[in-house]
Structures are given as C-alpha cells and as structure tokens.
Phi, psi and omega in degrees: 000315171313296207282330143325319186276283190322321176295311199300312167305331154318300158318313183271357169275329166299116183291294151357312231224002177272314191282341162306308183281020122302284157349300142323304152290313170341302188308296177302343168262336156318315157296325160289337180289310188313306185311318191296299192266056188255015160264353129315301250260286194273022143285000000 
C-alpha cells in the first residue's frame, strides 16, 4: 500500500503525470456511470 501511495504522490507532483491521472479519473468515472446505469444502457 506505501508503495502505491508514494507512486501516486509522485505522479501528482509531476506535471506530466498530471495529465495522465486526469484521464484516469476521467476513465474512471466513466466506467462508474456505465455500471450504475448499464441496464438502460442495454435495453
């Protein structure tokens, strides 16, 4: 778990590494919206 946190702070100091870890949540909320609502999505 330390080492996952120490990459994440890293990643979030880096500006580079900023726009990625945009994306990522981006990825990520998308994919949470498709789940709540993936029985609309496929009717």
């Amino acid at each position: 778990m330390k080492i996952g946190l120490d990459i994440f702070k890293r990643v979030w100091k880096e500006e580079d590494g900023l726009g990625t870890l945009e994306i990522l949540l981006i990825v990520a909320v998308l994919v949470a919206i498709a789940i709540i609502f993936r029985k609309w999505i496929i009717d």
